[in-house]
C-alpha positions in Angstrom: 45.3 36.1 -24.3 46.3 33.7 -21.9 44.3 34.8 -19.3 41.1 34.3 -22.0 42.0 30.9 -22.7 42.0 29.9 -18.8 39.2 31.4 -18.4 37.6 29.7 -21.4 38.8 25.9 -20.1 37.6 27.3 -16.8 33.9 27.4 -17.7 34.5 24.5 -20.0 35.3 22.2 -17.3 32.4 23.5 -15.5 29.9 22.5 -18.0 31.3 19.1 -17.9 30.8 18.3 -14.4 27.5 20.6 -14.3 26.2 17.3 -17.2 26.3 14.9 -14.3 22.6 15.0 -13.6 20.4 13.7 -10.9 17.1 11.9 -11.9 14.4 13.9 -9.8 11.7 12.5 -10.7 10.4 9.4 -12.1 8.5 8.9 -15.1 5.8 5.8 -15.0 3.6 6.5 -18.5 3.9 10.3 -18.0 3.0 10.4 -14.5 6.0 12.4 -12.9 6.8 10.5 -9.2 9.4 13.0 -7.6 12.1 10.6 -6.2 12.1 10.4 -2.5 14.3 12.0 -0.1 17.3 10.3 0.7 17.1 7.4 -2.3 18.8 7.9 -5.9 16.8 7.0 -9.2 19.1 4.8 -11.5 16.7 6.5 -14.7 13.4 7.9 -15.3 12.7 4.2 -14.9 14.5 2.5 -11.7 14.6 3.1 -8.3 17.1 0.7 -6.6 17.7 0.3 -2.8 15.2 2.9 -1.6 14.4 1.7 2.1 15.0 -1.4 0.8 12.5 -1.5 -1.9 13.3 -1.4 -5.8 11.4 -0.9 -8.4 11.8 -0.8 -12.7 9.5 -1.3 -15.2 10.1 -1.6 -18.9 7.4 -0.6 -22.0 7.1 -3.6 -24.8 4.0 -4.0 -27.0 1.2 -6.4 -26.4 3.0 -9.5 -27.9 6.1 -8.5 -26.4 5.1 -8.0 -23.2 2.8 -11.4 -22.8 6.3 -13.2 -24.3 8.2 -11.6 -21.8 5.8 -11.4 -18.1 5.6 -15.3 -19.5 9.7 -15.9 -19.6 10.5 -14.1 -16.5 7.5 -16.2 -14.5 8.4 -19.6 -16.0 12.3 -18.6 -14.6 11.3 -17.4 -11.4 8.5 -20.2 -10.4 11.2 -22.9 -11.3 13.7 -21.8 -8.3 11.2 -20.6 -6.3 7.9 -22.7 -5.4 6.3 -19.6 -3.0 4.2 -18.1 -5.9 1.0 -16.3 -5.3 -1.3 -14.4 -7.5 -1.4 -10.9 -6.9 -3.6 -7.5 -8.1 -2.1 -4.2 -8.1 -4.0 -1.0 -9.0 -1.9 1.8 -10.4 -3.1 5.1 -11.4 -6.3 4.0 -12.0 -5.3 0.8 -14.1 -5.3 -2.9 -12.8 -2.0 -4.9 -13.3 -1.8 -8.8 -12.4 1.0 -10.9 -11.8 2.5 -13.1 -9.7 4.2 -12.6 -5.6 7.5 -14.6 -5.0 8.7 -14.7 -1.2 12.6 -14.9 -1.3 14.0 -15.5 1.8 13.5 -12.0 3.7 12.0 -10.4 0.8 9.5 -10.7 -1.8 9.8 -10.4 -5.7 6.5 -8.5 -7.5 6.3 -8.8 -10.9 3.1 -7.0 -12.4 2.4 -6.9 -16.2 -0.8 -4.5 -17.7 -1.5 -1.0 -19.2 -1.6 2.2 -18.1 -2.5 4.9 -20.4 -2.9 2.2 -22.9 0.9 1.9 -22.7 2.1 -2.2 -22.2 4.0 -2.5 -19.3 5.9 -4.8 -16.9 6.7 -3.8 -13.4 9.5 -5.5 -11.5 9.1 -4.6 -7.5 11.1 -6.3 -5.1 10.7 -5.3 -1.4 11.0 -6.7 2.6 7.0 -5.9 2.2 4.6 -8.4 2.0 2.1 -6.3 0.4 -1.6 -7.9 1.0 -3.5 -4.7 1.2 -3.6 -0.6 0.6 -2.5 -0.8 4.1 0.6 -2.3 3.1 1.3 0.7 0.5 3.3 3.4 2.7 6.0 5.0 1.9 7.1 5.3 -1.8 4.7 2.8 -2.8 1.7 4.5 -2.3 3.3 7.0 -5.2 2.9 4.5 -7.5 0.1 2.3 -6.9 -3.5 3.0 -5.1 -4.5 -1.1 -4.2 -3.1 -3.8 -3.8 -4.8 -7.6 -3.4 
């Protein structure tokens, strides 16, 4: 008997640890972006500190998402005077928004659809991204053009 209850908080304590999973793969309107070697996904919906790029977006509905990409622009462009109008293209859908240079690194923030799905997309990378050129690495995963 006791030999069955070890065995039973054996496999028990193994199930707990074995819940500790890693996000594979990100999720960006159903398109599945496998997470890249070497960088860890916060959720379906976050990279952080991959090669020194992060990315997020967030869904909202149309109102929502105008009320939003309007706040967080209004907050950024009064500490930050650098901001430049940008045009991303992302599978297949065009997102506009706004380029902030801070210090070494630039802030994205892109707001559209994609699958008819509102989004906002937070990017923030050592890239100053002018071109497709500019899309290596990771990026190119997630967007086709960039202007």
């Amino acid at each position: 008997m006791k030999n069955i209850f070890t065995l039973v908080l054996f496999l028990l304590t193994l199930s707990f640890y074995g819940q500790d999973k890693k996000v594979s793969f990100l999720n960006l309107v159903g398109n599945n972006i496998q997470v890249p070697r070497g960088c860890e996904a916060q959720s379906e919906y976050e990279l952080q500190a991959c090669d020194g790029t992060s990315i997020k977006w967030d869904y909202y509905t149309d109102d929502m998402l105008s009320a939003v990409f309007d706040a967080t622009i209004s907050a950024f462009a009064e500490s930050n005077s650098s901001k430049t109008e940008v045009t991303f293209t992302s599978f297949g859908s065009q997102l506009k928004g706004y380029k902030f240079k801070m210090g070494t690194t630039f802030q994205y923030f892109l707001h559209g659809k994609i699958k008819d799905q509102p989004l906002m997309i937070n990017l923030g990378t050592p890239k100053d991204i002018g071109g497709k050129d500019d899309l290596d690495g990771f990026l190119s995963l997630f967007f086709d053009e960039a202007s």
